[in-house]
C-alpha positions as CSV (number, residue, x, y, z in Angstrom):
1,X,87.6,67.6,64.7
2,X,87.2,65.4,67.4
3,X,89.9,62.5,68.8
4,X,89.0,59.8,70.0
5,X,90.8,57.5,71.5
6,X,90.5,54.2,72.6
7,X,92.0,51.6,75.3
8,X,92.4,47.8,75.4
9,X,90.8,46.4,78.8
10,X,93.6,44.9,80.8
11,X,93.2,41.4,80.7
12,X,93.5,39.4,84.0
13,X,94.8,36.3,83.7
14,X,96.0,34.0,87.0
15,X,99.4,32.2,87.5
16,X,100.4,29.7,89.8
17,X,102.9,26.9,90.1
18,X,102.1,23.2,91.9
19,X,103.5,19.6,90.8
20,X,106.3,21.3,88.7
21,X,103.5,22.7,86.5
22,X,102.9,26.6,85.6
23,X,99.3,27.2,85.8
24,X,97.9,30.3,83.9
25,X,93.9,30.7,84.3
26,X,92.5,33.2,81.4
27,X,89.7,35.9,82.7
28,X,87.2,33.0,80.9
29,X,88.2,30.3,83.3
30,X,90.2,28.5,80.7
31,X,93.3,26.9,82.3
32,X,96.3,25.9,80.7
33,X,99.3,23.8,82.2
34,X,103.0,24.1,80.9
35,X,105.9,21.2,82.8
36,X,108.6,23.5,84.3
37,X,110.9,21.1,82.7
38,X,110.0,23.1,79.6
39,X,111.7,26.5,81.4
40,X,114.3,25.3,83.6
41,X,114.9,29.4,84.9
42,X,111.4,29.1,85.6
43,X,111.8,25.2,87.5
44,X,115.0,26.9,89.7
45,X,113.9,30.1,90.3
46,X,112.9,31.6,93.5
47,X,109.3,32.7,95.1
48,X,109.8,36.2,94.4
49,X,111.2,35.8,90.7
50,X,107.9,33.4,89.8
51,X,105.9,36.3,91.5
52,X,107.6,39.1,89.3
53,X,105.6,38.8,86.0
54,X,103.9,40.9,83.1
55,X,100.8,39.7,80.7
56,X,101.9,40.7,77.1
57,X,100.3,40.5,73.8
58,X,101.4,36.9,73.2
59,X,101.1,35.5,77.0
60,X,103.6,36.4,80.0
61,X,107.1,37.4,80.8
62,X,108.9,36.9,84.0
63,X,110.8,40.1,84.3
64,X,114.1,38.7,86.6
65,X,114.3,35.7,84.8
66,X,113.7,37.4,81.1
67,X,111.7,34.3,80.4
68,X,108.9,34.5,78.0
69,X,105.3,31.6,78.2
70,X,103.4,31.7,75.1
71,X,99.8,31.7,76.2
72,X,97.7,32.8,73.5
């Protein structure tokens, strides 16, 4: 009997902050806009903690700060 197997294609999604906004562009070109003021870890954190991030089912989590953004 054969297996077969199958594997979800990694979505690429783009994040960036400017203004005191978090930018996430979706693989479509859809861009969405959440106020820092919403996250303060996020508004006080560091260069290399915003850069230290994960796409998950539900959006993306900023691994040092354990700090979830719902995208979807």
């Amino acid at each position: 009997m054969p297996l077969f197997s199958s594997r979800k294609e990694e979505k690429k999604i783009k994040v960036t902050f400017a203004n005191g906004l978090l930018f996430v562009e979706k693989a479509d070109g859809k861009q969405q806009a959440f106020p820092l003021e919403w996250f303060p870890k996020l508004l006080n954190a560091t260069d290399e903690e915003r850069e230290d991030w994960k796409q998950t089912d539900k959006g993306i989590h900023f691994n040092q700060l354990d700090v979830d953004v719902a995208t979807s």
